[in-house]
Structures are given as C-alpha cells and as structure tokens.
DOTORMAR-598024 format. One line per 8 residues: number of its first residue (from 1); their letters; for each residue x, y, z of N, C-alpha, C, CB. Coordinates in nm, 3 decimals. Glycine has a CB too. Example, Ala and Ser with C-alpha at 12.3 -4.5 7.8 and 13.67 -1.06 7.14 Angstrom:
residues 2
1 = AS = 1.319,-0.569,0.780,1.230,-0.450,0.780,1.320,-0.330,0.780,1.131,-0.447,0.905; 1.285,-0.225,0.708,1.367,-0.106,0.714,1.290,0.003,0.787,1.408,-0.060,0.572
***
This chain:
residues 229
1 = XXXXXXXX = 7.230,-1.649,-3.862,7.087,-1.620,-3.844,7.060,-1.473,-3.872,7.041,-1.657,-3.699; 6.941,-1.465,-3.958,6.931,-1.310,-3.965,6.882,-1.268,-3.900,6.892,-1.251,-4.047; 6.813,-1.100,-3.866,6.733,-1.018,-3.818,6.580,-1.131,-3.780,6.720,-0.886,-3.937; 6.513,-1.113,-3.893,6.376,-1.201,-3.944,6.354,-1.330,-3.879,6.382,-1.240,-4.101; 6.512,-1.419,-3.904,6.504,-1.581,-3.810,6.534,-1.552,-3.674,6.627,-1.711,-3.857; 6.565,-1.489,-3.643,6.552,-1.466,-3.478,6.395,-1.419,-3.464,6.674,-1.329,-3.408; 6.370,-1.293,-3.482,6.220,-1.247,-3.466,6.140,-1.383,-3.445,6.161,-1.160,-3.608; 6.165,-1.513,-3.591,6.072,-1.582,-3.561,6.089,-1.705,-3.511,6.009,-1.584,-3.643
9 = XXXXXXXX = 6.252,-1.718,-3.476,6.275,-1.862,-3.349,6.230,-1.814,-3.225,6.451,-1.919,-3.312; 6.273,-1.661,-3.161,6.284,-1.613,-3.038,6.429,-1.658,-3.004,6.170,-1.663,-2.943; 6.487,-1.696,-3.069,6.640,-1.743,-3.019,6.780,-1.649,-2.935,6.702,-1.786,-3.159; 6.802,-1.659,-2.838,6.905,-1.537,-2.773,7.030,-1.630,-2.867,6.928,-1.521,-2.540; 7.125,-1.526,-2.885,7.256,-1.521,-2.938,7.350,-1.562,-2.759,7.286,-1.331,-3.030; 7.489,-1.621,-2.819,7.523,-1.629,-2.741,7.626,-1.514,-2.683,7.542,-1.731,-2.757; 7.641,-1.483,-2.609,7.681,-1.316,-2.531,7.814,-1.372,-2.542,7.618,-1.255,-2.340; 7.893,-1.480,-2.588,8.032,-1.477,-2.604,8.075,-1.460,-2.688,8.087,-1.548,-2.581
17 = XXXXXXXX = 8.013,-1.483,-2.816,8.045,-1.428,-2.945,8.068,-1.275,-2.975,7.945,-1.467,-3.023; 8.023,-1.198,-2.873,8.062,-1.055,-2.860,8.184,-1.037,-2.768,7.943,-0.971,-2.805; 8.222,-0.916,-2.832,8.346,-0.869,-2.707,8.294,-0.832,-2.569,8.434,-0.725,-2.752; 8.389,-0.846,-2.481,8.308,-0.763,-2.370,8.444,-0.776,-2.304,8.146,-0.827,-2.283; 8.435,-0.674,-2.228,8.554,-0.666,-2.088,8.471,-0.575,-1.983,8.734,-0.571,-2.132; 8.507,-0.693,-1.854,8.423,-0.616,-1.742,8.456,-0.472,-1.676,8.422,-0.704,-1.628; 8.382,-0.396,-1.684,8.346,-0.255,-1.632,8.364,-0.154,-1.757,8.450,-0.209,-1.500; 8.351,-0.185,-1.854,8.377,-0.093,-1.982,8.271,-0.107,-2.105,8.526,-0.130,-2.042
25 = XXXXXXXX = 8.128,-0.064,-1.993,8.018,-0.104,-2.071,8.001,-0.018,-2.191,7.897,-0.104,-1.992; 8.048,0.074,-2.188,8.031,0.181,-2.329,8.128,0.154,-2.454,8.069,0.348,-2.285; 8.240,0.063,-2.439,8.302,0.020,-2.530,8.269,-0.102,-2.590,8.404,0.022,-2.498; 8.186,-0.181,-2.465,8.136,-0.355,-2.512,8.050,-0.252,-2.612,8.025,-0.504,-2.367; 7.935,-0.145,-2.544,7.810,-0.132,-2.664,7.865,-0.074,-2.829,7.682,0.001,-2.597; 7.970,0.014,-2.798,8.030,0.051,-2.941,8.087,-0.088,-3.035,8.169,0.162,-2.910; 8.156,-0.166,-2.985,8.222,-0.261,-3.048,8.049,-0.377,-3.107,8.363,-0.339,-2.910; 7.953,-0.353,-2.982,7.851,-0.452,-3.021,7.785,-0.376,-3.125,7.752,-0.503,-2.904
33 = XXXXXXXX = 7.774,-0.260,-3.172,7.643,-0.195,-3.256,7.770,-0.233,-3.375,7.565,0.016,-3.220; 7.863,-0.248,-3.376,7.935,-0.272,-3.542,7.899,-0.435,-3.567,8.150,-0.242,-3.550; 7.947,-0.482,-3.454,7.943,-0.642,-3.481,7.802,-0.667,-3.540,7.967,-0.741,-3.333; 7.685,-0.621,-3.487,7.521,-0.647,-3.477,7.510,-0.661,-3.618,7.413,-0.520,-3.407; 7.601,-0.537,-3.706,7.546,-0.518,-3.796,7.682,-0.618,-3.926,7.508,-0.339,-3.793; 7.762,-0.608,-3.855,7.893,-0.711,-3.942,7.784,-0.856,-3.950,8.094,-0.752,-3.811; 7.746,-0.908,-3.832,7.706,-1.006,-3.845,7.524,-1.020,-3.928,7.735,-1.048,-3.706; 7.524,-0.932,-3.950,7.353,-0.918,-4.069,7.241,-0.940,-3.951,7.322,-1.093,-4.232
41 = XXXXXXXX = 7.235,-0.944,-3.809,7.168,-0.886,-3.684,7.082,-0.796,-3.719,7.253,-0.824,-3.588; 7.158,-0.653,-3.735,7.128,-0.549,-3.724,7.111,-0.487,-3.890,7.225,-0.492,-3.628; 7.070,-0.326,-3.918,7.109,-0.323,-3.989,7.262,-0.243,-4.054,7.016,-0.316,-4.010; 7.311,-0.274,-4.181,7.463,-0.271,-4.194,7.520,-0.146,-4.139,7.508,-0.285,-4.341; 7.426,-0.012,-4.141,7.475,0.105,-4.098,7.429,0.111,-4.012,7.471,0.205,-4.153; 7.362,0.043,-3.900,7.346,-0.025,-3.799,7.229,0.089,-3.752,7.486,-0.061,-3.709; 7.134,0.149,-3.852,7.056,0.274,-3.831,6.953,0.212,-3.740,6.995,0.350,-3.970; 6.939,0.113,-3.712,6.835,0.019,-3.658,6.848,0.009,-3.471,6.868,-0.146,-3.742
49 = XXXXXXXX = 7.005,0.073,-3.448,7.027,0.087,-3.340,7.088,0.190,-3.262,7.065,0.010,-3.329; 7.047,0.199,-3.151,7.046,0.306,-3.053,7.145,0.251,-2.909,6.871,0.340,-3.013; 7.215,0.349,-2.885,7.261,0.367,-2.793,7.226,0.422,-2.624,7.319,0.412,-2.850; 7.200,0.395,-2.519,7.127,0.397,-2.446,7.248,0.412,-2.280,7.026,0.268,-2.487; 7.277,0.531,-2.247,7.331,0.553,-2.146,7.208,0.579,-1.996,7.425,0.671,-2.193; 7.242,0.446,-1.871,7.122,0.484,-1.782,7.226,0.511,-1.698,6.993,0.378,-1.735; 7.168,0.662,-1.617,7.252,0.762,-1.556,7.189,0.849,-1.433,7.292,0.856,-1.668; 7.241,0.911,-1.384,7.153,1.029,-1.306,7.236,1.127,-1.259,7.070,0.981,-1.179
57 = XXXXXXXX = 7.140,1.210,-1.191,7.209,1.359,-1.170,7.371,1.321,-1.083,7.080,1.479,-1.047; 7.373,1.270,-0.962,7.464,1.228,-0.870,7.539,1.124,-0.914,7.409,1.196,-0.756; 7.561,1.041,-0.937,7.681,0.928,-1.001,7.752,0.900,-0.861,7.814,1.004,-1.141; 7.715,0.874,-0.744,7.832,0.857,-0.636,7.760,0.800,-0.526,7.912,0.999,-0.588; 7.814,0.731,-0.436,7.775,0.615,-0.373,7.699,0.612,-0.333,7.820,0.568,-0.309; 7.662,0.731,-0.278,7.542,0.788,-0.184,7.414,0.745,-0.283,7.552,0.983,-0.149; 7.435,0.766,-0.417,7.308,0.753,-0.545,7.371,0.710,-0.661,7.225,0.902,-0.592; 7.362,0.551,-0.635,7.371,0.487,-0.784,7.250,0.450,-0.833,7.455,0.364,-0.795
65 = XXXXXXXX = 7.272,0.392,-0.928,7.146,0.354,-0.976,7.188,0.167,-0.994,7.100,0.458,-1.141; 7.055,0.150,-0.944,7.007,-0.013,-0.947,6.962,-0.071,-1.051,6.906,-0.046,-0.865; 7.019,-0.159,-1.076,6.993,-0.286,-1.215,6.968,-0.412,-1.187,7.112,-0.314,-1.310; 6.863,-0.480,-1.207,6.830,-0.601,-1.172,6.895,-0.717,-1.305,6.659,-0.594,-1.150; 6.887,-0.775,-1.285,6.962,-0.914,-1.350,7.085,-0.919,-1.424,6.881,-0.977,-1.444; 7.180,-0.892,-1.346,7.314,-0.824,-1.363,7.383,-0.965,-1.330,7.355,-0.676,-1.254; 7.496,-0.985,-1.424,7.583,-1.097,-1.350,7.678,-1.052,-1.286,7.642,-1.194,-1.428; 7.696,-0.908,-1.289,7.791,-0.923,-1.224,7.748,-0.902,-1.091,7.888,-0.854,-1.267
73 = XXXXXXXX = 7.615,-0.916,-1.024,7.573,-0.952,-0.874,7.613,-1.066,-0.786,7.447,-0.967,-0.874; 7.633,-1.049,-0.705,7.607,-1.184,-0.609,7.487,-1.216,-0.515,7.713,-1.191,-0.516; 7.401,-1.169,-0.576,7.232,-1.158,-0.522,7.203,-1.253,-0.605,7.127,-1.009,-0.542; 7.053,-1.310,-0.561,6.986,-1.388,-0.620,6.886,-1.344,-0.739,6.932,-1.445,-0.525; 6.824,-1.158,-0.671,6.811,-1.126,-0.778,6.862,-1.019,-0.888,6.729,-1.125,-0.762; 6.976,-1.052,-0.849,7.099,-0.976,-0.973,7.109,-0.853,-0.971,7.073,-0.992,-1.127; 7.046,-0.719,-0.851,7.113,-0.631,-0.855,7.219,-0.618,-0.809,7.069,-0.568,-0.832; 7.242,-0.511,-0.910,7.418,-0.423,-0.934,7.351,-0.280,-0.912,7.523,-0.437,-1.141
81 = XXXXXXXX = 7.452,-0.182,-0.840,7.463,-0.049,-0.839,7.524,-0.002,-0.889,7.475,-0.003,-0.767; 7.523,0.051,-1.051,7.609,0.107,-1.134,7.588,0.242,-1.127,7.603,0.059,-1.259; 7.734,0.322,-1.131,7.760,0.450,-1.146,7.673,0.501,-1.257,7.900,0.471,-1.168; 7.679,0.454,-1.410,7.644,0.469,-1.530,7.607,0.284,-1.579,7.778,0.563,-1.613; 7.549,0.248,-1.639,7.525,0.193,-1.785,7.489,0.213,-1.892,7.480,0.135,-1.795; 7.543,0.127,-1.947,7.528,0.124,-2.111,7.450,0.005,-2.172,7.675,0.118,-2.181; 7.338,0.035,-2.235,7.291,-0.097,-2.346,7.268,-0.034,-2.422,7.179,-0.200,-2.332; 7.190,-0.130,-2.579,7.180,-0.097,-2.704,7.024,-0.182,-2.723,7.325,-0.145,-2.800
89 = XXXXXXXX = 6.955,-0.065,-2.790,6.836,-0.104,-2.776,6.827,-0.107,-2.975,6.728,0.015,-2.660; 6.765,-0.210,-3.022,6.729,-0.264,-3.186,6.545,-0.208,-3.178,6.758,-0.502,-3.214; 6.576,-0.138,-3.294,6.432,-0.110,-3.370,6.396,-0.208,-3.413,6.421,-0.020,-3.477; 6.218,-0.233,-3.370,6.199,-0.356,-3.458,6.054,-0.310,-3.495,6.217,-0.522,-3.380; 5.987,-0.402,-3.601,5.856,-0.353,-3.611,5.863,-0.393,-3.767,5.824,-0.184,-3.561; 5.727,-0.305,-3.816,5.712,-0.327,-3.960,5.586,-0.393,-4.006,5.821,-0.405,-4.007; 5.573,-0.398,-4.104,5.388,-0.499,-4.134,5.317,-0.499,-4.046,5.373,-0.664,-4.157; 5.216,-0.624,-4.052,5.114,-0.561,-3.993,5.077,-0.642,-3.808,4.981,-0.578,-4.121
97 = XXXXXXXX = 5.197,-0.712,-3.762,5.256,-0.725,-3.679,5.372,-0.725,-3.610,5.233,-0.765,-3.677; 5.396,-0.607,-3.576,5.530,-0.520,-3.557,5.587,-0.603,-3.413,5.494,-0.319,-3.530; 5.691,-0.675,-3.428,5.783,-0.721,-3.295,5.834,-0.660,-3.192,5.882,-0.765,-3.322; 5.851,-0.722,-3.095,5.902,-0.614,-3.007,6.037,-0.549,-3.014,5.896,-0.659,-2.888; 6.063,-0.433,-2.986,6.213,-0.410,-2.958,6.309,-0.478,-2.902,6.228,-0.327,-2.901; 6.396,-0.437,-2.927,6.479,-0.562,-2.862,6.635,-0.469,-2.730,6.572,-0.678,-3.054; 6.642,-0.558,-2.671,6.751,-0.494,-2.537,6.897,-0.587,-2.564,6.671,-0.538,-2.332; 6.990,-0.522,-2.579,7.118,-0.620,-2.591,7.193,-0.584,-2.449,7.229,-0.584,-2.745
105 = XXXXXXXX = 7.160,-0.627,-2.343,7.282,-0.597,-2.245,7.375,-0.722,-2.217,7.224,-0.547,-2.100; 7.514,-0.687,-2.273,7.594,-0.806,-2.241,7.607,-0.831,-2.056,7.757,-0.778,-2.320; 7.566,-0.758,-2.026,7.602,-0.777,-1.848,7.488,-0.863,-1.813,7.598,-0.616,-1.736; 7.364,-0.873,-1.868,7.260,-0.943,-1.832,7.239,-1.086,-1.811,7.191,-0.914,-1.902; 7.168,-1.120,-1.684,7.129,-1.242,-1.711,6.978,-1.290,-1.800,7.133,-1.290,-1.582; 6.901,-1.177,-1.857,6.844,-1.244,-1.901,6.879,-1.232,-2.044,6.733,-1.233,-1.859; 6.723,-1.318,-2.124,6.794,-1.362,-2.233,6.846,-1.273,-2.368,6.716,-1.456,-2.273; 6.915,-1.285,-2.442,7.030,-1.177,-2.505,7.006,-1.212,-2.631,7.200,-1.191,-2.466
113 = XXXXXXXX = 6.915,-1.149,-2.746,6.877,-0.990,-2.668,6.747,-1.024,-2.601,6.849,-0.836,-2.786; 6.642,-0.905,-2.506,6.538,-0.944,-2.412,6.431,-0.842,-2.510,6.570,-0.902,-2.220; 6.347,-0.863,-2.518,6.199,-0.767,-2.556,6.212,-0.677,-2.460,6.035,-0.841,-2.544; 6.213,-0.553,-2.537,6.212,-0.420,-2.399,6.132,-0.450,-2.316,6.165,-0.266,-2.428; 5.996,-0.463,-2.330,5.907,-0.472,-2.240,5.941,-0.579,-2.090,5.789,-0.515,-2.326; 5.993,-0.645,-2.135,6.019,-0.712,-2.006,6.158,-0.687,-1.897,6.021,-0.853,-2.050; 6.233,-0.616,-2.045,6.379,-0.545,-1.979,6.372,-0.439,-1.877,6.464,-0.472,-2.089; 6.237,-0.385,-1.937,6.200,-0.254,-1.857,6.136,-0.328,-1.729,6.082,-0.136,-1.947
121 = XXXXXXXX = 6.084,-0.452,-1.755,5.986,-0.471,-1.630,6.078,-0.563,-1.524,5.825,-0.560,-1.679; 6.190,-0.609,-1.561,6.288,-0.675,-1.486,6.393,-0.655,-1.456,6.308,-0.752,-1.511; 6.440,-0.551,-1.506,6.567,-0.489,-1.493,6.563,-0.351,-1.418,6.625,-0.473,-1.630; 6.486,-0.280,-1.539,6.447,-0.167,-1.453,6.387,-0.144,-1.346,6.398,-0.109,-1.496; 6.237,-0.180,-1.362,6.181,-0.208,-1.240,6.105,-0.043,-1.220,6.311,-0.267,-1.117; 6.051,0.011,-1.291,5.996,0.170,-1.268,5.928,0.190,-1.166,5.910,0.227,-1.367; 5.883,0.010,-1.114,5.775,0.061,-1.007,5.829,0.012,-0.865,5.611,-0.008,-1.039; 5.933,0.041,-0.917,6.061,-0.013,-0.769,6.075,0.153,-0.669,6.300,-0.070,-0.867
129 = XXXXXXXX = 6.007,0.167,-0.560,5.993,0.307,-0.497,6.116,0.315,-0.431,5.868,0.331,-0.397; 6.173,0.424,-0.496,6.276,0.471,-0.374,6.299,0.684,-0.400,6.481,0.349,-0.412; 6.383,0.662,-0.358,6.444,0.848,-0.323,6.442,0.913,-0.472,6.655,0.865,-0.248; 6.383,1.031,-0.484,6.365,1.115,-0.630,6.551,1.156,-0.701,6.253,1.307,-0.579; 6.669,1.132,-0.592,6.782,1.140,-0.629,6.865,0.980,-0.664,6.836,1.225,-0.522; 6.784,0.884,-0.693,6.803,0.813,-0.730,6.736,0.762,-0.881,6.800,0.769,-0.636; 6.681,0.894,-0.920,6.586,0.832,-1.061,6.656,0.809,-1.171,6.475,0.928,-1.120; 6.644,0.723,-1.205,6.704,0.693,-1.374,6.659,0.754,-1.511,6.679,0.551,-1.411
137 = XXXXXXXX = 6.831,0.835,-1.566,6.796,0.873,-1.649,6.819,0.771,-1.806,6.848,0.993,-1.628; 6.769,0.843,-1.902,6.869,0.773,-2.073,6.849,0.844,-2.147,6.835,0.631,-2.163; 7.000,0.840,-2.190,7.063,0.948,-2.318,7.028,0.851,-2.392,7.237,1.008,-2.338; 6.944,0.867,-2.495,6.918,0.787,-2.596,7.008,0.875,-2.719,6.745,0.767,-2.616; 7.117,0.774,-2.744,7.207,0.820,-2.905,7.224,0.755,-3.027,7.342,0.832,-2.891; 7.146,0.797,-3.161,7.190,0.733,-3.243,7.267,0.646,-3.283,7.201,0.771,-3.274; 7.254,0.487,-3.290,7.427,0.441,-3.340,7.492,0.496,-3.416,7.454,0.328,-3.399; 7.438,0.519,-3.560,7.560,0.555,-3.621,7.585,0.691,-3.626,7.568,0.507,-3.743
145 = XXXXXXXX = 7.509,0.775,-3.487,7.585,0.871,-3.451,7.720,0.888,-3.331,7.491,0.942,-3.428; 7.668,0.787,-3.257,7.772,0.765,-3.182,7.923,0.675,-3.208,7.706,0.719,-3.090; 7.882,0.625,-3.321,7.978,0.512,-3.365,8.097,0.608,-3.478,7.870,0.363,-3.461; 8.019,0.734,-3.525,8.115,0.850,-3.531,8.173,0.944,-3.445,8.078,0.916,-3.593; 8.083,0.970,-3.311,8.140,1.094,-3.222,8.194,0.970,-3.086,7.981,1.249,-3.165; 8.212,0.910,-3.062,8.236,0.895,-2.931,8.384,0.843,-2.917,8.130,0.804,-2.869; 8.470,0.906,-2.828,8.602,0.824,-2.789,8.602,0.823,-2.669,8.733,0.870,-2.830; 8.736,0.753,-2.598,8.773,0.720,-2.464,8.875,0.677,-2.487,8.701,0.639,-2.385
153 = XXXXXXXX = 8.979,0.786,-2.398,9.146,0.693,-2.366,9.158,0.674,-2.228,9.307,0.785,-2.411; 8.986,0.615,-2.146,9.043,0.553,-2.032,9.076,0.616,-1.927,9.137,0.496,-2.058; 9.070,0.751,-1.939,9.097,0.794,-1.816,9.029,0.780,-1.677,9.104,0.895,-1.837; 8.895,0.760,-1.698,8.763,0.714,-1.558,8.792,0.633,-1.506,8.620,0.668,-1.577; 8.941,0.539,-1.546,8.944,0.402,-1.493,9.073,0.363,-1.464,8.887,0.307,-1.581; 9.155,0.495,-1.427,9.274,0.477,-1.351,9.279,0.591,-1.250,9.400,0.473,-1.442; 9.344,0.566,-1.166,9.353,0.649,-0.975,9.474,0.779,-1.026,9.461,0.489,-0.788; 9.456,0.822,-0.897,9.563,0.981,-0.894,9.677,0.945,-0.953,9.615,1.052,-0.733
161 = XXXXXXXX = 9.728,0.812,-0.980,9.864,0.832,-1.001,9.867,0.699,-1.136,9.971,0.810,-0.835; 9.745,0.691,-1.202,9.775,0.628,-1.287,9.757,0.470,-1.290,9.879,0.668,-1.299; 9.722,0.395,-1.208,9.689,0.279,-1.176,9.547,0.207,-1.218,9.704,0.287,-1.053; 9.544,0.088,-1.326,9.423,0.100,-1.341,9.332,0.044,-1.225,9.400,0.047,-1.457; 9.185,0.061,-1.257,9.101,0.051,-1.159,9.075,-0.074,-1.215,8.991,0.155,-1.132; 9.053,-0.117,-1.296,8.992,-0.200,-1.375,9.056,-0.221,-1.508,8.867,-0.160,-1.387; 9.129,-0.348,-1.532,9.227,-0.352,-1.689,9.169,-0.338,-1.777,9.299,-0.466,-1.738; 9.219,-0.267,-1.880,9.127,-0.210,-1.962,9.122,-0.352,-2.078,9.183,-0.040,-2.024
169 = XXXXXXXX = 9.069,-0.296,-2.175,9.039,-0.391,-2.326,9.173,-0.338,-2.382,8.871,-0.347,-2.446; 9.220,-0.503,-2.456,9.314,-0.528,-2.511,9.377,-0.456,-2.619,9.294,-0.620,-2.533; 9.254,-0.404,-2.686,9.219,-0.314,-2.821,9.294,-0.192,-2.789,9.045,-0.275,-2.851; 9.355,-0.081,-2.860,9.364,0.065,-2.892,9.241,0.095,-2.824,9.373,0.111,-3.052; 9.229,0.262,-2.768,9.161,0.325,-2.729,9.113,0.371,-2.853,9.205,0.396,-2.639; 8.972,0.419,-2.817,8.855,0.454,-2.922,8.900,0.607,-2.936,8.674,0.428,-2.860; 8.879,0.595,-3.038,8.909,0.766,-3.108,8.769,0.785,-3.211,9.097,0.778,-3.235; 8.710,0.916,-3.199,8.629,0.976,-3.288,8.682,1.028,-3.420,8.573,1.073,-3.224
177 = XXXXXXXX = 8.604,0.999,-3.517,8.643,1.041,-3.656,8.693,1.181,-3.634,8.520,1.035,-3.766; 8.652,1.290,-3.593,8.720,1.395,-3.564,8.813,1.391,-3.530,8.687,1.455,-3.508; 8.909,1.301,-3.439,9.045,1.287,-3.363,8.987,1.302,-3.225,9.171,1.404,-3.402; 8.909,1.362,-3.191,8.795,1.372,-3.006,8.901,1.240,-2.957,8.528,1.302,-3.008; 8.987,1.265,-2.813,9.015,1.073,-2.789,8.958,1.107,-2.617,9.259,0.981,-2.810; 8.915,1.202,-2.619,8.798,1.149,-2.486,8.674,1.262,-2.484,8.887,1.152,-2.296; 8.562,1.176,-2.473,8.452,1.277,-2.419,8.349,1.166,-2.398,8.398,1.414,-2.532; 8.372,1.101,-2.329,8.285,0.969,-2.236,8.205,1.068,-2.149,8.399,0.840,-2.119
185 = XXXXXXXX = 8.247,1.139,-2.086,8.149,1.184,-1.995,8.043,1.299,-2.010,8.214,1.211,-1.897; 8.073,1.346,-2.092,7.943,1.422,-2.188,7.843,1.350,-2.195,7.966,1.453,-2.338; 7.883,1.198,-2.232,7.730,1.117,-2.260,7.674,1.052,-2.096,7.762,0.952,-2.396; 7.765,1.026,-2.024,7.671,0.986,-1.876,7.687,1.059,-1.817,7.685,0.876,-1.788; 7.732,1.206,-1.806,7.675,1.348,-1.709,7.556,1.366,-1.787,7.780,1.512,-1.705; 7.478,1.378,-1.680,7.299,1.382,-1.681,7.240,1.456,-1.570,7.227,1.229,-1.667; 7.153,1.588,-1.617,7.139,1.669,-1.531,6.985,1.637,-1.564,7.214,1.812,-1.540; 6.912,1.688,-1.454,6.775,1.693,-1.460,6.728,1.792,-1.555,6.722,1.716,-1.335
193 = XXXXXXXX = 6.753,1.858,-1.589,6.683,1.970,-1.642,6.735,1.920,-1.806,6.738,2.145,-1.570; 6.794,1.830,-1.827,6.842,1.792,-1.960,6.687,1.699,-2.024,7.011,1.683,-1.941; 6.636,1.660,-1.936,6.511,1.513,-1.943,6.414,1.661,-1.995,6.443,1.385,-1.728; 6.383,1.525,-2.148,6.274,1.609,-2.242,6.150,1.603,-2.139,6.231,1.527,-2.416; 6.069,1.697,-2.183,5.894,1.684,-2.090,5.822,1.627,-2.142,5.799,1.799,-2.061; 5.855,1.586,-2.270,5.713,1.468,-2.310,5.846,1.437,-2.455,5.467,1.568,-2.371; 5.789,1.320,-2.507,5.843,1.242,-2.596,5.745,1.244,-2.798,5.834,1.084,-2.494; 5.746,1.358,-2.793,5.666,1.425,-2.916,5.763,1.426,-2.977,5.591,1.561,-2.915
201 = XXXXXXXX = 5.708,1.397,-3.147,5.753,1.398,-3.273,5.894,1.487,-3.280,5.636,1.453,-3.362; 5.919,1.620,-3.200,6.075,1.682,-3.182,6.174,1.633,-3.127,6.084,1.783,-3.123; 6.105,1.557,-3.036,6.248,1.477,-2.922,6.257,1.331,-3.017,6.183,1.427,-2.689; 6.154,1.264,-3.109,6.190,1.172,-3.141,6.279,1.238,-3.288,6.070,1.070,-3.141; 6.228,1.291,-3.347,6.357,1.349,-3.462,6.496,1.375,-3.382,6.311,1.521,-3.545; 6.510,1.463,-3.281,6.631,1.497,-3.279,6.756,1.362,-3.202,6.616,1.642,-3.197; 6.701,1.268,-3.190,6.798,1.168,-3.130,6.864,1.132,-3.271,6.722,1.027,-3.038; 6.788,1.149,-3.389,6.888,1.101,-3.471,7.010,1.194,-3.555,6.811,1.033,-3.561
209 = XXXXXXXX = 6.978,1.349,-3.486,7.048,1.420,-3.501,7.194,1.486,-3.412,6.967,1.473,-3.523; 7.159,1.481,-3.351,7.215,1.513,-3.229,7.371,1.475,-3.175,7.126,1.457,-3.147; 7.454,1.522,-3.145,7.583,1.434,-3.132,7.547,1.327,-2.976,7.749,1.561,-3.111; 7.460,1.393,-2.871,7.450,1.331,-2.710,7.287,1.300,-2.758,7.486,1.469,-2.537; 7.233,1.273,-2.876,7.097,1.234,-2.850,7.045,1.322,-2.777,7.078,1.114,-2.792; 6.941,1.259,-2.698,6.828,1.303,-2.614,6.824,1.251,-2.486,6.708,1.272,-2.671; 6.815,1.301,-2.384,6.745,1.245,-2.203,6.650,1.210,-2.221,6.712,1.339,-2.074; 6.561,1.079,-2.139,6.432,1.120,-2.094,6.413,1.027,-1.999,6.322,1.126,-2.194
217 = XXXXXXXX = 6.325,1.001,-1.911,6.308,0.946,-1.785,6.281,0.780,-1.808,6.185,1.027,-1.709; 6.271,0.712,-1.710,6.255,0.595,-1.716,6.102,0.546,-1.741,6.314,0.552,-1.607; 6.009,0.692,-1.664,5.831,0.641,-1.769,5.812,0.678,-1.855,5.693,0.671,-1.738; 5.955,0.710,-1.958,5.892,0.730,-2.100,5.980,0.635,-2.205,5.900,0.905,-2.149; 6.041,0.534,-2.133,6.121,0.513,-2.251,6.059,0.420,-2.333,6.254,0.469,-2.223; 5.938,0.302,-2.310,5.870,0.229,-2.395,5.796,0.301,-2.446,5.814,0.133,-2.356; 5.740,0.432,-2.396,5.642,0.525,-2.521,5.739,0.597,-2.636,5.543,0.675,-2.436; 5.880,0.631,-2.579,5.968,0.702,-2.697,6.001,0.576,-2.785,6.123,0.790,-2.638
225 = XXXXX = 6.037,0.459,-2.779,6.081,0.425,-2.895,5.981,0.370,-2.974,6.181,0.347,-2.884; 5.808,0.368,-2.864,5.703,0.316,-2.984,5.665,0.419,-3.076,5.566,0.260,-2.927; 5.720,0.536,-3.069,5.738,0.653,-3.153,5.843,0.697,-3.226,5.721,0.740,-3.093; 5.947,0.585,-3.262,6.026,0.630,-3.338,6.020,0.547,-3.451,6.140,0.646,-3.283; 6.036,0.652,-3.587,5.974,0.568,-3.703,6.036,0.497,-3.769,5.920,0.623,-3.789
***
C-alpha cells in the first residue's frame, strides 16, 4: 500500500510488521523511519519524516511524563510514565485538500499510524492540569538527519555493574556515520530554556538543519508542523 492508498482507505498498518523491542523507543523509531520509507510509506529519503523526542527538564520519578494509550499500561486508560519517548511524526498535505499528519507510535494503542490531531488530543492530553515540572517537552529532529547523527551502545540500560535493565535488541548497536557510538542523551536532555518562544519561519527552517533539531512545548506542536513546508 502506498503513501496516497492509505491517506484514502484510512487503513492502520499492522505494528508487527515493524521492529520493536520493549523499552528502546529511540531505536524502534530509527529502524521505523528506514522501514517507512523501504516499504514506499514514507518518502525514500524518508524527508517526509521527523523524529520526535517527548521529554522534560527532570527525567526522574518524582517528574515523568504521562502518556495516554500506551500498551504497555495496565490501566484502562493506558497511561504510562515515561522517563523520555520517542515517536515519528509523517508530513502530509499537498493540493487542495491537505491530510492530516500522521503519528507512528509503536507503543500505542491507538490506531497506527493516528492523525496528530487526535494523538495530541488522546495521548497527550495538553489540557490534562498538573505541576509546571511536569510539562512536556519535543525535540523535533529531522529524519534524515537523525538517521545520520544518532548512535547508542546501550549504556542507559544497564546498572553499576553492567547488568541489563532491559534486554536489549538483537541487532548491533547503532553507530553514527561519523563513528559517534553514543550520544542518546543529547537528544532527551531537555532544558527549559532550550523551548523556542514561538514557532516562526526560523525555528521551522532550522529543524531541518540542525544535528538535535529544535524544542518546543506541547501548545505548539500542531501549529509547528502546520508550518512546515
């Protein structure tokens, strides 16, 4: 199925046909922005997609951040308290009825991929009130900028002495075309003062420049990508 026959079945893909291994959401999204585009999804240099780290200043128990329709919950309504996540958000649009964007979270229960608009309104939840040290951030990163800069050999996910926390993926560890074989946490350390102040024509150019993209808050992220061209 291409790009176009999905747009016009509405059809979700099935989330097993992708890789995934649980707790290693930044490697499911790297391995998914190649596949998106192996499989004619996306497009081939997969420029069509973005990388999307949701994060915040604190990362620790006291302040995670909340995700609604998560399988990996045992709630009814599917929040998870993740340290960091990762999804991949698809440009869509064009003529003279432009589609919605699209949300790929393999952790999700809803449907895969979801129309931002409702990802934002069910998952996120912006108008969910709680503590200003709990706000959600997103590094919004180029795919095929990140699909050149980003590695991980795993270290976030073994204890003082080497034990994993969580088994990793079967695969070799990710290495950056440079040889980089870790800098995972460059992209989900997120400081406040990193979050752009408004989402103007500079912050939307530089995500596609950028090696860490751009920050910006959770009430701007359906106005930043209806601004990216």
């Amino acid at each position: 199925m291409t790009t176009s026959e999905l747009e016009v079945s509405g059809s979700s893909w099935d989330v097993s046909q992708f890789q995934h291994t649980p707790f290693y959401c930044e490697e499911n999204v790297y391995l998914l922005c190649k596949e998106l585009g192996t499989k004619g999804i996306a497009d081939a240099q997969s420029s069509d997609l973005f990388v999307v780290f949701v994060s915040n200043e604190k990362k620790q128990a006291c302040a995670l951040i909340p995700l609604w329709h998560q399988k990996a919950s045992s709630r009814a309504d599917g929040i998870v308290l993740w340290d960091y996540h990762v999804i991949c958000i698809q440009r869509k649009g064009g003529g003279d009825s432009p589609s919605p964007h699209l949300v790929w979270d393999l952790d999700s229960s809803l449907p895969f991929p979801c129309p931002l608009a409702r990802y934002v309104s069910e998952t996120i939840r912006p108008d969910f009130q709680t503590f200003s040290e709990f706000q959600r951030y997103f590094r919004i990163v180029h795919a095929p900028v990140f699909l050149r800069c980003f590695a991980s050999d795993r270290r976030h996910m073994k204890d003082s002495v080497g034990n994993w926390l969580h088994q990793s993926p079967l695969y070799p560890p990710i290495v950056a075309e440079d040889g980089t074989v870790h800098n995972l946490n460059e992209y989900f350390d997120i400081r406040t003062t990193d979050a752009a102040t408004d989402t103007g024509a500079d912050i939307t150019n530089e995500v596609f420049t950028k090696k860490l993209g751009v920050v910006i808050t959770e009430s701007q992220l359906e106005e930043f990508f209806s601004q990216i061209p």
